[in-house]
MARKE-520841 format. One line per 5 residues: for each residue x, y, z of C-alpha. Coordinates in nm, 4 decimals. Example, Ala and Ser with C-alpha at 12.3 -4.5 7.8 and 13.67 -1.06 7.14 Angstrom:
2
1.2300:-0.4500:0.7800 ~ 1.3670:-0.1060:0.7140
//
This chain:
557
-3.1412:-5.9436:6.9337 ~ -3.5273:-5.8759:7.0671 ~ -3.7563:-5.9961:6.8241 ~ -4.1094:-5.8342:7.0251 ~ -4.1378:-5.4497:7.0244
-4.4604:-5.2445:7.1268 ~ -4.3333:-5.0164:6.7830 ~ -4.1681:-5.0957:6.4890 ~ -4.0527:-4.8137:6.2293 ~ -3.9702:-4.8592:5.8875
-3.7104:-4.6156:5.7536 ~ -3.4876:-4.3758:5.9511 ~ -3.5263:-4.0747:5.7076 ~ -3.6570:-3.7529:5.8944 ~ -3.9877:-3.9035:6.0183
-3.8677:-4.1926:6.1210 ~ -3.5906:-4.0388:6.3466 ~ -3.8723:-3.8149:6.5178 ~ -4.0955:-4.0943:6.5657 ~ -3.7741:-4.2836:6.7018
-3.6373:-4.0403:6.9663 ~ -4.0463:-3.9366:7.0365 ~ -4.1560:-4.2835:7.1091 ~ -3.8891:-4.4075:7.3133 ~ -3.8508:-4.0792:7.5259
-4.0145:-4.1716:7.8806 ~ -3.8725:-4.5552:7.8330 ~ -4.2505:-4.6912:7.8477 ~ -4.2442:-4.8801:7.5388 ~ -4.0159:-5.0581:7.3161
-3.9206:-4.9339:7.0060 ~ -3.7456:-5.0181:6.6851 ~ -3.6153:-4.8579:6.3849 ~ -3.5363:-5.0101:6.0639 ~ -3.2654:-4.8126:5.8346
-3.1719:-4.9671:5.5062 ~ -2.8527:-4.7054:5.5066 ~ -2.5770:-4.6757:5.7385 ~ -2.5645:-4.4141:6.0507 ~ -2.5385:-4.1174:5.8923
-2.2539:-3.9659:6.1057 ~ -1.9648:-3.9789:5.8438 ~ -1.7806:-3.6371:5.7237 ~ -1.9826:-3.5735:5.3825 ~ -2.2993:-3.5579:5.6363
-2.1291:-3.3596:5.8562 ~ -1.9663:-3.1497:5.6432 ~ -2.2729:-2.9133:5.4391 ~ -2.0538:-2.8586:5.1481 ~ -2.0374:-3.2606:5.1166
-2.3609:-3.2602:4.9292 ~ -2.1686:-3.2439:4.6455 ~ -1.9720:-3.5709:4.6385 ~ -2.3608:-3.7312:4.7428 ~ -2.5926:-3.6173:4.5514
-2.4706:-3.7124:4.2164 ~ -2.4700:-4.0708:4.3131 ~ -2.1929:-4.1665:4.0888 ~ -1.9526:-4.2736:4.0158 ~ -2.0631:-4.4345:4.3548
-2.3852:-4.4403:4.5309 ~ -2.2947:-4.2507:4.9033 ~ -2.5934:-4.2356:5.1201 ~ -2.8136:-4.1971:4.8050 ~ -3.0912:-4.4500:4.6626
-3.0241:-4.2746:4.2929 ~ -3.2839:-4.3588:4.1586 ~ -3.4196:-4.3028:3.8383 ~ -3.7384:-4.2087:3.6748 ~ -3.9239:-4.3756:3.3727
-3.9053:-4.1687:3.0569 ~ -4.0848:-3.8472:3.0719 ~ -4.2780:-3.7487:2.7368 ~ -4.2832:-3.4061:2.8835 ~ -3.9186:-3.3451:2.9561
-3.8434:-3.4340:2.5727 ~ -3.8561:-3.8493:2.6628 ~ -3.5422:-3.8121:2.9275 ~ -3.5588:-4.0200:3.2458 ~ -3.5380:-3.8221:3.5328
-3.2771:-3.8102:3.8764 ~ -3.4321:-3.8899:4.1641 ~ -3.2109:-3.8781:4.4606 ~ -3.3158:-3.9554:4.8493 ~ -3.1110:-3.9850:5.1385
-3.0132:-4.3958:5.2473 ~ -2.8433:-4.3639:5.5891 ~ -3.0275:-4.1973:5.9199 ~ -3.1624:-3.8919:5.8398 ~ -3.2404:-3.9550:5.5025
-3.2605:-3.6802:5.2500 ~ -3.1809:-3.4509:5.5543 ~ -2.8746:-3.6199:5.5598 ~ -2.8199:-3.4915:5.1933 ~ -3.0178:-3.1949:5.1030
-2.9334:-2.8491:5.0950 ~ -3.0683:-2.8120:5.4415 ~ -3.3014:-2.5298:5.3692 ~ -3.5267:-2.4397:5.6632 ~ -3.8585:-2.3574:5.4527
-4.2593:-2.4216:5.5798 ~ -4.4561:-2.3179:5.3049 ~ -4.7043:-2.0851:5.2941 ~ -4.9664:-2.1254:5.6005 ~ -5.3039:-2.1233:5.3331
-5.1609:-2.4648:5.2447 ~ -5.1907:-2.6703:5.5525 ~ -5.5587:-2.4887:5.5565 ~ -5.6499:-2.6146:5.2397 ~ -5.5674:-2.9534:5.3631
-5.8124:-2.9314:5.6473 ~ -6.0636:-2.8192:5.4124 ~ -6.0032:-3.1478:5.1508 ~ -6.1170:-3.3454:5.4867 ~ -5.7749:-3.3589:5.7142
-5.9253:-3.2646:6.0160 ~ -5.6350:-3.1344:6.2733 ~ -5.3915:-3.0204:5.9510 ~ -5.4832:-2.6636:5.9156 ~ -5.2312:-2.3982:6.0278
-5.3476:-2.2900:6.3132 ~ -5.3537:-2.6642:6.4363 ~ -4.9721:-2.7477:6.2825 ~ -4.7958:-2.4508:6.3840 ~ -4.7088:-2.5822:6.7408
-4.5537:-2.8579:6.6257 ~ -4.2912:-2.6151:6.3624 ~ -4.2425:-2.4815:6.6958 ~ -4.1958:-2.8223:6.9007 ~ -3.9389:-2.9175:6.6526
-3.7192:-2.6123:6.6189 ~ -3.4390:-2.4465:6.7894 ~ -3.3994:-2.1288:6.5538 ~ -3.1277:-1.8415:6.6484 ~ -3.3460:-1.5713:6.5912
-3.5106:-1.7134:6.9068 ~ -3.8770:-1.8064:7.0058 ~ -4.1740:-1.5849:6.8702 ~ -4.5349:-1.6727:6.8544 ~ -4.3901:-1.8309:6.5195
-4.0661:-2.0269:6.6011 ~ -3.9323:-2.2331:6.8727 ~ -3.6646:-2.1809:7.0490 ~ -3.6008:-2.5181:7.2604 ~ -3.6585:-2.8119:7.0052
-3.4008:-3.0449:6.8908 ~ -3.3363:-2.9431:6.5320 ~ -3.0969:-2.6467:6.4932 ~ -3.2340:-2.3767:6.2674 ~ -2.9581:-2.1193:6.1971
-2.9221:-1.8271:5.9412 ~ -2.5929:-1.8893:5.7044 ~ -2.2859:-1.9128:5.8127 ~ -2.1012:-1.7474:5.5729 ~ -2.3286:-1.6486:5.2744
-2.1078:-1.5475:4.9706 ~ -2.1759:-1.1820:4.8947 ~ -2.3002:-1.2579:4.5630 ~ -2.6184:-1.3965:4.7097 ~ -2.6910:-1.0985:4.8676
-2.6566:-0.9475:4.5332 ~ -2.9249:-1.1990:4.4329 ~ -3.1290:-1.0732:4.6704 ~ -3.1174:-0.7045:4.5306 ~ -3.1417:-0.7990:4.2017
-3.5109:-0.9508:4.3008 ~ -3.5922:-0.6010:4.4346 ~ -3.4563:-0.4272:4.1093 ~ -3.6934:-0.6823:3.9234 ~ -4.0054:-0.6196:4.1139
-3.9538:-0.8994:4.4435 ~ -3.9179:-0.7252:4.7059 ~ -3.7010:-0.8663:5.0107 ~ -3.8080:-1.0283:5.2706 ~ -3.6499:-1.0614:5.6037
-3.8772:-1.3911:5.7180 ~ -4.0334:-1.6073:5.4330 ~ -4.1751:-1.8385:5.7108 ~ -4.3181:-1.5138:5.8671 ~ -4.6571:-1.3455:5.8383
-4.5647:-1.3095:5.4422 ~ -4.3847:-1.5371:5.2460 ~ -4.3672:-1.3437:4.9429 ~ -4.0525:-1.1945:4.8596 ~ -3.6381:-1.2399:4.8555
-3.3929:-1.3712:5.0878 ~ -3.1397:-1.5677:5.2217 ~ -3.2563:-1.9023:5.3760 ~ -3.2337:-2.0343:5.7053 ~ -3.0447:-2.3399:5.7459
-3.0899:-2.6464:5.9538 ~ -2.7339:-2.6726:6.1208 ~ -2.5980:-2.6476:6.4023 ~ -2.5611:-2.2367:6.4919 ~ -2.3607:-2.2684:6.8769
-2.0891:-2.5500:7.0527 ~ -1.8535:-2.7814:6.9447 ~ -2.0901:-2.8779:6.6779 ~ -2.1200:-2.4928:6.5095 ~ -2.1315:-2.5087:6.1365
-2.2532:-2.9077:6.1057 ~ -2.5064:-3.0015:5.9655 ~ -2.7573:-3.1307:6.1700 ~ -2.9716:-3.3999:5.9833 ~ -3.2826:-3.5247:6.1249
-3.0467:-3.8272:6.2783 ~ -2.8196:-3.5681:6.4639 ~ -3.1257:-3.4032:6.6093 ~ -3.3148:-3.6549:6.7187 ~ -3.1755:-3.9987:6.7135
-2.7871:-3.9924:6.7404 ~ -2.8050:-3.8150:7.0771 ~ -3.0737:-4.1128:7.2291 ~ -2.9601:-4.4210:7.0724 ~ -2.8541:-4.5791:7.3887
-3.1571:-4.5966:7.5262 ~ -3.2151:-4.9433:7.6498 ~ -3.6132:-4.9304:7.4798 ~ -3.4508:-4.8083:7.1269 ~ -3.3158:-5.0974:6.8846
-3.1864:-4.9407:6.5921 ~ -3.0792:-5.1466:6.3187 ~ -2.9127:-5.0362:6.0239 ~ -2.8370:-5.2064:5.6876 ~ -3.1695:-5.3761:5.7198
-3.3729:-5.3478:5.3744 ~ -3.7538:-5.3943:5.4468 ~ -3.9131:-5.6794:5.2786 ~ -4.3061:-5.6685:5.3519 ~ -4.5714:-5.5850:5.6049
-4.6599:-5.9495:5.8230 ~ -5.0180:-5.9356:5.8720 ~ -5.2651:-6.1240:6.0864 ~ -5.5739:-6.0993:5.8701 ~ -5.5821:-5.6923:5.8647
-5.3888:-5.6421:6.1497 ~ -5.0040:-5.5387:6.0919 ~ -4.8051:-5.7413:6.3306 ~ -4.4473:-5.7104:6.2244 ~ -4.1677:-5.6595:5.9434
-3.9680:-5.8820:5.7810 ~ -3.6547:-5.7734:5.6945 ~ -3.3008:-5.8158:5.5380 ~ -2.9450:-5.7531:5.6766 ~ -2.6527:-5.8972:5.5724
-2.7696:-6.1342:5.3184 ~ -2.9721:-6.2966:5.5510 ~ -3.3793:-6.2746:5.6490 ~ -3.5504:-6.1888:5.9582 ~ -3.8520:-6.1360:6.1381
-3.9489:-5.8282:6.4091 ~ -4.3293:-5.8089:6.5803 ~ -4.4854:-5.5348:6.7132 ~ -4.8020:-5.5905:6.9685 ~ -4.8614:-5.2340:6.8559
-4.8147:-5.0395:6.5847 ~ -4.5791:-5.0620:6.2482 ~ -4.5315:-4.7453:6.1475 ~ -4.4156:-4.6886:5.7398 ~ -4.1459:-4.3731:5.7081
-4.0237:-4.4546:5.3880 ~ -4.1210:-4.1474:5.1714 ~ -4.3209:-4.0985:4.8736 ~ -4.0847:-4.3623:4.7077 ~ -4.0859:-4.6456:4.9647
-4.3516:-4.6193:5.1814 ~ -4.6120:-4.7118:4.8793 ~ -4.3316:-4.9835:4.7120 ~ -4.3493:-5.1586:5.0716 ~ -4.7349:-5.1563:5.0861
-4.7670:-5.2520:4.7389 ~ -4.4958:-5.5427:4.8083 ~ -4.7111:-5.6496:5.1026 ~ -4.9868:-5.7270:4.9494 ~ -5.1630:-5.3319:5.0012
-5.2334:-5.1419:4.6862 ~ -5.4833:-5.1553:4.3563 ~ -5.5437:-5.4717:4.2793 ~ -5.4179:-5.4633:3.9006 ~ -5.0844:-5.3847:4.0214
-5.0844:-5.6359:4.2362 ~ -5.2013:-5.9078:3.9985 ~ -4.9075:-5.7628:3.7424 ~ -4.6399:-5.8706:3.9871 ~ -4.8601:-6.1986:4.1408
-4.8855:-6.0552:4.5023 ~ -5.0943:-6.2096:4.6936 ~ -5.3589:-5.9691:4.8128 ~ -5.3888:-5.8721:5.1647 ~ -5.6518:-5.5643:5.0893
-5.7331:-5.3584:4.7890 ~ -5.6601:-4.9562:4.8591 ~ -5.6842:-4.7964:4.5000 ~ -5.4850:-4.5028:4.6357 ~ -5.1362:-4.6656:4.6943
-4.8809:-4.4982:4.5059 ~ -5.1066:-4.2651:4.3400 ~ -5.1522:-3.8681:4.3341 ~ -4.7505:-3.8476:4.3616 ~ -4.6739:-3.4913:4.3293
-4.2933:-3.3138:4.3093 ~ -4.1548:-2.9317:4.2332 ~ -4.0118:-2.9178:3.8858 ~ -3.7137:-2.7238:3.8390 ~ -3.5363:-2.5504:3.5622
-3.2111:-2.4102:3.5595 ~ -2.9870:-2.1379:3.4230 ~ -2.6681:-2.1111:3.4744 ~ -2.3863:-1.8109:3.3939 ~ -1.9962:-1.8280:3.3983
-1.8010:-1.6275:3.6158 ~ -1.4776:-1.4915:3.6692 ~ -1.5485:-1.4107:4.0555 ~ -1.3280:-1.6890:4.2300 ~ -1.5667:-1.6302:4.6063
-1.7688:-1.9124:4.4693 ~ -1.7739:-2.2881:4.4897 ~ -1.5880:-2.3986:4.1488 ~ -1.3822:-2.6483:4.0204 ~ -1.0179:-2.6800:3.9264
-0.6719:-2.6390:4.0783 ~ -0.6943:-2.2732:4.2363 ~ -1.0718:-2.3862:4.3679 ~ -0.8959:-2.6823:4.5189 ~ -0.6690:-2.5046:4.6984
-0.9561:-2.2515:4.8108 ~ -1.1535:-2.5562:4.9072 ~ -0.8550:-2.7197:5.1342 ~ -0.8184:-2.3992:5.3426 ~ -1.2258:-2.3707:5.3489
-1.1684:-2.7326:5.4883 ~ -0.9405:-2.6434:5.7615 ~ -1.1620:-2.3519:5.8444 ~ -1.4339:-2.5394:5.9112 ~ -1.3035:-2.7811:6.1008
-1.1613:-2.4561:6.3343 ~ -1.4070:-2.2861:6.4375 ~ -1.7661:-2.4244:6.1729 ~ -1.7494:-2.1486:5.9426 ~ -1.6401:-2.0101:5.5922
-1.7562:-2.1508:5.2257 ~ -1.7982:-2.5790:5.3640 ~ -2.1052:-2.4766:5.5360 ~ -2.2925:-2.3065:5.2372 ~ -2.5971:-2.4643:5.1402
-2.5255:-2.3738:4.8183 ~ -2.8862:-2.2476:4.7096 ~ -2.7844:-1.9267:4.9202 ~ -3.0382:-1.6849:4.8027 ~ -3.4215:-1.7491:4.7317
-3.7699:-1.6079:4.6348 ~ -4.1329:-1.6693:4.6723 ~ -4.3434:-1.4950:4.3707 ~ -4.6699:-1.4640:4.2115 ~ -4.6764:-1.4965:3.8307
-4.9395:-1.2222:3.8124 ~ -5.1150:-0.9818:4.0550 ~ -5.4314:-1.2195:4.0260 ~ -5.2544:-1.5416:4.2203 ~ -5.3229:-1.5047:4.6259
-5.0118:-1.7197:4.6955 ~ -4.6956:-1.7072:4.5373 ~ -4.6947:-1.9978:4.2833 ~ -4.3449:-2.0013:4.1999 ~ -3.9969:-2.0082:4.3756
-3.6066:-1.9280:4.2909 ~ -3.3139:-2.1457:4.4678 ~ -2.9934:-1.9123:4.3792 ~ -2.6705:-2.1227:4.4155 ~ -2.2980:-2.0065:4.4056
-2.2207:-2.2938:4.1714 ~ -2.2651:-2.4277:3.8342 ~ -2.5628:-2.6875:3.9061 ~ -2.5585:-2.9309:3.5879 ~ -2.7848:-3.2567:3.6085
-2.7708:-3.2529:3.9633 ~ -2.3994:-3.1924:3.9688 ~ -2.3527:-3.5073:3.7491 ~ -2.2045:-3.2860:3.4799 ~ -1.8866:-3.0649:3.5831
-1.7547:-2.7527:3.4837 ~ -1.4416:-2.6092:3.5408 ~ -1.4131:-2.2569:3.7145 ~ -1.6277:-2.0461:3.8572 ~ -2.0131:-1.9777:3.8103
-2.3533:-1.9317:3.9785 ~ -2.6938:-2.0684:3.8870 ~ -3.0716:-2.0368:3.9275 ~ -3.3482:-2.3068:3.9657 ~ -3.7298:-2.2252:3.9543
-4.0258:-2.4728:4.0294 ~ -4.3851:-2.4348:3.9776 ~ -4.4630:-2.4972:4.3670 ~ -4.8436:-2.6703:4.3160 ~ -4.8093:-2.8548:4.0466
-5.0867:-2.9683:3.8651 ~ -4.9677:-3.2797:3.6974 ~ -5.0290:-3.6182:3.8845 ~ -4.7907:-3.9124:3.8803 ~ -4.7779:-4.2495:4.0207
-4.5124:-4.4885:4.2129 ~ -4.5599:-4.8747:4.1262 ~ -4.3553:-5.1873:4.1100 ~ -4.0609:-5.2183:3.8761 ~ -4.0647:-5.6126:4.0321
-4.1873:-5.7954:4.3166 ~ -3.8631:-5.8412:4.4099 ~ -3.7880:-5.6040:4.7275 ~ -3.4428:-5.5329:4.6920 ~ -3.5507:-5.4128:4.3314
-3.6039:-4.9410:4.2773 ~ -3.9642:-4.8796:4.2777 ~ -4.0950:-4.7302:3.9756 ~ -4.1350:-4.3582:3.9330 ~ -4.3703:-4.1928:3.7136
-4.3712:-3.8294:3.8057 ~ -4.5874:-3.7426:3.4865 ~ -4.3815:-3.3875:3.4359 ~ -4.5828:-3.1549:3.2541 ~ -4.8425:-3.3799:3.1856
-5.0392:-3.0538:3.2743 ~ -5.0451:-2.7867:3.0414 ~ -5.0943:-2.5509:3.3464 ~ -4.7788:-2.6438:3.4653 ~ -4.5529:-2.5739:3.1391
-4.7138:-2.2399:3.0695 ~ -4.6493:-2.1795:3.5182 ~ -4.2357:-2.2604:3.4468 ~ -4.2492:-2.0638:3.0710 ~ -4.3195:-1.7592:3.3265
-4.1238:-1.8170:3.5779 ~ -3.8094:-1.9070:3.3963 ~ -3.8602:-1.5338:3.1983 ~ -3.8868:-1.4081:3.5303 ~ -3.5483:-1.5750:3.6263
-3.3881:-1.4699:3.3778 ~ -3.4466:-1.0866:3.4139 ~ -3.3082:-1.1704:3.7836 ~ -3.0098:-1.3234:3.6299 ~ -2.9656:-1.0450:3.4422
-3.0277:-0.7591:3.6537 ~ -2.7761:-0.4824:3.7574 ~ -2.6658:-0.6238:4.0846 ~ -2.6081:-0.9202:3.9254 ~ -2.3679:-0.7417:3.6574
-2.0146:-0.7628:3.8244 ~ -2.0399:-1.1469:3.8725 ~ -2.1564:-1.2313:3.5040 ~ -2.0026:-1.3866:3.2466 ~ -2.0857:-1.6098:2.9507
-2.4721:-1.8340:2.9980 ~ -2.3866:-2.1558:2.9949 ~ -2.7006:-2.3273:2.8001 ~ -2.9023:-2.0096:2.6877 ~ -2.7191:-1.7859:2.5310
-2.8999:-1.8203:2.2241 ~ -3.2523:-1.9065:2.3840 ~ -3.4595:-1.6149:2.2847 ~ -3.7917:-1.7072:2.0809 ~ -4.0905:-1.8801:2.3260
-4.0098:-2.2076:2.0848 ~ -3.6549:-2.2185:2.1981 ~ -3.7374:-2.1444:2.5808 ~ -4.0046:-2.3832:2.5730 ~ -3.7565:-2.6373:2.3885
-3.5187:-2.5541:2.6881 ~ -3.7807:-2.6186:2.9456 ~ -3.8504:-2.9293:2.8432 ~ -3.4750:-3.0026:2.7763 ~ -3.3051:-2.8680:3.1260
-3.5892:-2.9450:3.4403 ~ -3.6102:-3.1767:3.6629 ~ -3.7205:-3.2360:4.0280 ~ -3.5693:-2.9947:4.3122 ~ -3.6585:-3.3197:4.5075
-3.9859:-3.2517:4.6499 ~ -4.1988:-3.6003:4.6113 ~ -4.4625:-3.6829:4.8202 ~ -4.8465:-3.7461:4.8169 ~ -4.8442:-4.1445:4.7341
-4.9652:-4.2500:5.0723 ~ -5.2140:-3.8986:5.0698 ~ -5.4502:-3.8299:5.3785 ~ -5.7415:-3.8007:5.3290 ~ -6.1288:-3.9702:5.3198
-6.1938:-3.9647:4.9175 ~ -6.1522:-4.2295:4.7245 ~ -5.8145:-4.2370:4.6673 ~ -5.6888:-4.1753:5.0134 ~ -5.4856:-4.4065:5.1731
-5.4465:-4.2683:5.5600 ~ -5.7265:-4.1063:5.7571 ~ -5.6287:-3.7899:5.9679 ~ -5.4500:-3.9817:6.2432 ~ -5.2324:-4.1730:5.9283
-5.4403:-4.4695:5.9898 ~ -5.4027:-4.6881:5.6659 ~ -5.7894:-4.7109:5.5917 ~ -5.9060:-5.0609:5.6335 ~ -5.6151:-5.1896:5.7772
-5.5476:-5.1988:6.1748 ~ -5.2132:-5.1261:6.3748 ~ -5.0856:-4.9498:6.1108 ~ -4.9463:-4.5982:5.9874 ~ -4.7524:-4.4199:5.7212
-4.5562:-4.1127:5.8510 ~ -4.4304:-3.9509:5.6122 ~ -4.4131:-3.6463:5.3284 ~ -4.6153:-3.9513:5.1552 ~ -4.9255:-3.8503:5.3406
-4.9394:-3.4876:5.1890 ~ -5.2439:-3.4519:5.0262 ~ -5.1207:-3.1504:4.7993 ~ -4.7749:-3.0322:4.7534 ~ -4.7060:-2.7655:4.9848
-4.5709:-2.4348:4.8459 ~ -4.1908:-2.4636:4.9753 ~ -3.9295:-2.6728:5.0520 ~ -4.0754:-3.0116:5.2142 ~ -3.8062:-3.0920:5.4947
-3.9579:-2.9005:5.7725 ~ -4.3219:-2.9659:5.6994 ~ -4.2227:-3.3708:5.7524 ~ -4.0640:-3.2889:6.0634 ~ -4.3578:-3.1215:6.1759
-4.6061:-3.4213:6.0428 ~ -4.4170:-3.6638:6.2466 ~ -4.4043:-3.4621:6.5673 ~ -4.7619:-3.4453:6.5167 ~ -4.7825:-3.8165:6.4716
-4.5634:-3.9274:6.7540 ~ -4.8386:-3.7100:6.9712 ~ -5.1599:-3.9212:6.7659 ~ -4.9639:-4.2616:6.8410 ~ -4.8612:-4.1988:7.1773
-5.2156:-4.0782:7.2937 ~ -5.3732:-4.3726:7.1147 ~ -5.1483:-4.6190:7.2706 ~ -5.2322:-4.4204:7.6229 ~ -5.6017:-4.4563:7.5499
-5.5459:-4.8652:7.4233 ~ -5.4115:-4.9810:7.7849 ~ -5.6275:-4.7644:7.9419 ~ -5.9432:-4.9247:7.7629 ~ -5.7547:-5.2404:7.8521
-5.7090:-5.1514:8.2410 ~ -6.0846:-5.0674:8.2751 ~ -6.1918:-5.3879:8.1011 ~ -5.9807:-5.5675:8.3037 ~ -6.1228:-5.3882:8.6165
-6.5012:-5.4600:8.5169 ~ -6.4547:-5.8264:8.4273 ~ -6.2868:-5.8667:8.7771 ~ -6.5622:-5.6813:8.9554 ~ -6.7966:-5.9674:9.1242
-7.1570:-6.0497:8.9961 ~ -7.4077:-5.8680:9.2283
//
C-alpha cells in the first residue's frame, strides 16, 4: 500500500466522507481516509428501521463505539449512553436521519464570538452545496448535492396527530422548520434516498459521498484502522500512525492531516499525541508536543427526557409476535418498492418552542417517536406505544473529554457535566410540563393508553426526581475542538489547530456553541466549507511555491 499522501483524514464519520469525496474530486492530489469501522454498506445501514438493532450496542456492539459516560451527579449519579457511529458514515450511518439546521441566529452568534466566515449568511451556500432535497432548490435548499434530503416515506398517522396536538397546545405547525421560521410543529425531513433503485435507503454520509467515488485511483480508504497518534516534525503534522489488524503502521502526508473524529475522538487523538493541557498530559506521561488548554474542553450535548404512553394502536413499531409478523411484511415492502413502516425514522413528528414569550429563539425541542424509547432502546417492552423526548437546545452546562488511559485502543473519557447548570434543569422542568400537555392533548386521545414511568409524577419534587432519573443525551456532542481565538480555542476560523502547522480538525468538535437543532446537517455543511478552506490553501501553497521557484531561477541583473 502507498505510504506518501498530499492528505490524510482521520475518521470516516460525516466530515470525513465530505472531505474524502471533496478532496479527491479533480484527481490532483492524493488522499487518504482512515476508518476505525467497517464500510458501512450492510442491511441495518441500509435499512432506516435498523437503528434499532444498532443503537443499543448490546448485546453486541454493531457499528457503534457505545460508549459510556462517567457518573453524572446531576442525573441522580447514573453513567450516561453515549452512542456514535464506527463504520463510514459514522453516526449518519446510525442516527435517526433527521434533516435539521438549526436556527440561522446561531451560526451568527458564532461569527460574532470571533469565527469570521461562520455567520449565516456566509454558511448557507454550503446547506445548499450539500443537499439534494425533494421539495427542490429555493434560495434556501439545494437541489443538486449529493446527500438525499426527502420528506417521510410513510409517516404513521399518529405523528400527524402529534403535530395537531402541538397546535391544540399553543405550537403552531410549521410546514419548513429550516425555513424563514423555525418555530413551530412538524414532520421532519429525512436524509434518504427519495427516487431510483435506491428509494427508501438510507443514505449515510458514506452513501453520499464516498461509496459512489471510492475507486478513484487518488482515494486510499482504509478501514479497520484505529488511529494511534499525530507524527510530528517539531510543530508540523506529518503523518498518522495507525492500527489494522493487530499490527502498526505508518502514513505521511506532505500536506495536511486532517482530524474528523467528533467531539469524542478528535480531542482523545490530540490529547494522545502529545496536544492538550499539560496536566492531562502529565496524568497519563505523554510526552508533550504543545500545550493547547482548550483540548477536550467546552464539550456541549442536548439533554433529553422522555415520556412514554402504552398503546393499543398496532400502526406502530412494537414488539412481540403480531409486531413480528407486521415487521416481516414491512420487510418485504421495503425491499419492493422503499416504502412502508422500515423507513420511519422513528422520531416522526417534532417541535421547536420558546419556554416563554420573552426567549427570541426557541430554546427547546420535541422528537415524537412511534415507539416505546427506553434507555436508548436498551430496555424492551412488549406491544405497542409511542414516546416523547425534549432537550434544552443551548445548554448551559460545560463538560470535558479527557483520557481514561494513554493507551489508544482504550474509550476516551466523557464528562458531559448534565445539569451542572441550574439554568438548564429549571429549561427541561418546563419543557417536560410542556410535553406532557402535548402527550396529553385531544388528538393524541385515541392512541393513549397507560404512561409508562409517570403515571404518578405529579408534584414539581417528583418531576424534578424524574428529570434527573429518565434524561440523557439525544446525541448531540460537540464543541471539544471549539473555533475560535479566546483562550480556550483550539482551531482558528479556517480549523487551523492554533500553534500547530499542517493541521485541522473537521468536525461537529469545532462548534463553538451548540447549535439549536439536530447536529448532522450543520457538520455536513462545516466540512463542505472546509474542503473549500483546504483546497484553496493548498492552491495558494504551490502557487507561492511556483513563483518562488520562478524568482530564484530568474538571472542576477
Amino acid at each position: 500500500m502507498k505510504s506518501e499522501f498530499d492528505f490524510i483524514i482521520v475518521g470516516g464519520g460525516t466530515a470525513g466522507c465530505v472531505l474524502a469525496a471533496r478532496l479527491s474530486a479533480d484527481g490532483k492530489y492524493r488522499v487518504c481516509l482512515l476508518e476505525a469501522g467497517g464500510e458501512g454498506r450492510d442491511l441495518l445501514i441500509r435499512m432506516p428501521a435498523g437503528v434499532v438493532a444498532m443503537m443499543p450496542g448490546k448485546p453486541v456492539k454493531i457499528n457503534n463505539w457505545a460508549f459510556d459516560t462517567v457518573p453524572q451527579a446531576g442525573l441522580a449519579g447514573r453513567k450516561g449512553y453515549q452512542p456514535r457511529g464506527k463504520a463510514l458514515g459514522g453516526s449518519s450511518a446510525i442516527n435517526a436521519m433527521l434533516y435539521v439546521r438549526g436556527n440561522r441566529a446561531d451560526y451568527d452568534e458564532w461569527a460574532e464570538l470571533g469565527c469570521d466566515g461562520w455567520s449565516y449568511a456566509e454558511v448557507l451556500p454550503y446547506f445548499k452545496k450539500s443537499e439534494n432535497n425533494q421539495r427542490g432548490a429555493s434560495t434556501l435548499r439545494g437541489d443538486s448535492g449529493p446527500l438525499q434530503v426527502a420528506e417521510q416515506q410513510s409517516p404513521r398517522p399518529i405523528s400527524q396527530a402529534f403535530v395537531d396536538a402541538c397546535a391544540e397546545t399553543g405550537i403552531a405547525a410549521n410546514a419548513d422548520y429550516n425555513g424563514a421560521q423555525q418555530e413551530g410543529a412538524f414532520l421532519y425531513q429525512v436524509t434518504q434516498f427519495h427516487q431510483g433503485e435506491r428509494n427508501g435507503q438510507r443514505c449515510s454520509a458514506a452513501a453520499a459521498y464516498l461509496h459512489p467515488v471510492m475507486e478513484r485511483s487518488n482515494l486510499t480508504v482504509l478501514t479497520r484502522a484505529h488511529a494511534r497518534r499525530i507524527l510530528f516534525d517539531g510543530k508540523r503534522a506529518v503523518g498518522i500512525e495507525y492500527q489494522q489488524d493487530g499490527k502498526v503502521h505508518q502514513v505521511r502526508a506532505s500536506r495536511e492531516v486532517v482530524l474528523s473524529g467528533g467531539a469524542f475522538n478528535s480531542p482523545q487523538l490530540l490529547l494522545l499525541s502529545g496536544v492538550g493541557p499539560r496536566t492531562e498530559l502529565e496524568r497519563h506521561a505523554i510526552a508533550p508536543v504543545h500545550l493547547l488548554e482548550g483540548v477536550g474542553q467546552n464539550l456541549q450535548d442536548h439533554l433529553d427526557c422522555v415520556m412514554s404512553f402504552r398503546s393499543k394502536d398496532t400502526d406502530l413499531f412494537g414488539i412481540g409476535l403480531g409486531a413480528l409478523v407486521t415487521q416481516v411484511g414491512a420487510y418485504r415492502q421495503w425491499r419492493r418498492d422503499g416504502s412502508g413502516l422500515m423507513t420511519t425514522p422513528f422520531a416522526e413528528g417534532g417541535a421547536f418552542f420558546k419556554s416563554s414569550p420573552e426567549v427570541a429563539r426557541p430554546d427547546l425541542q420535541l422528537h415524537f417517536c412511534i415507539s416505546i424509547v427506553d434507555d436508548h432502546a436498551r430496555k424492551l417492552h412488549l406491544g405497542y406505544g409511542f414516546s416523547c423526548h425534549v432537550c434544552v437546545v443551548r445548554p448551559a452546562s460545560r463538560g470535558t473529554v479527557s483520557l481514561n488511559s494513554s493507551d489508544p485502543l482504550a474509550p476516551p473519557r466523557i464528562d458531559p457535566q448534565f445539569l451542572s447548570d441550574e439554568r438548564d434543569l429549571q429549561l427541561l422542568l418546563a419543557g417536560t410540563r410542556t410535553m406532557r400537555k402535548v402527550l396529553q392533548a385531544p388528538a393524541l386521545a385515541r392512541y393513549r393508553d397507560k404512561e409508562l414511568y409517570t403515571e404518578h409524577v405529579h408534584t414539581e419534587a417528583e418531576l424534578e426526581q424524574y428529570v434527573r432519573t429518565h434524561s440523557d443525551t439525544i446525541y448531540h456532542p460537540v464543541g471539544t475542538c471549539k473555533m475560535g481565538t479566546d483562550a480556550l480555542a483550539v482551531v482558528d476560523p479556517q480549523l487551523r489547530v492554533h500553534g500547530l502547522h499542517h493541521l485541522r480538525v473537521v468536525d461537529a468538535s469545532i462548534m463553538p456553541r451548540l447549535i439549536g437543532g439536530n447536529t448532522n446537517a450543520p457538520t455536513f455543511m462545516i466540512a463542505e466549507k472546509a474542503a473549500d478552506m483546504i483546497l484553496q490553501a493548498a492552491l495558494s501553497a504551490s502557487a507561492t511555491t511556483v513563483q518562488s521557484s520562478a524568482t530564484s531561477a530568474s538571472p542576477v541583473s
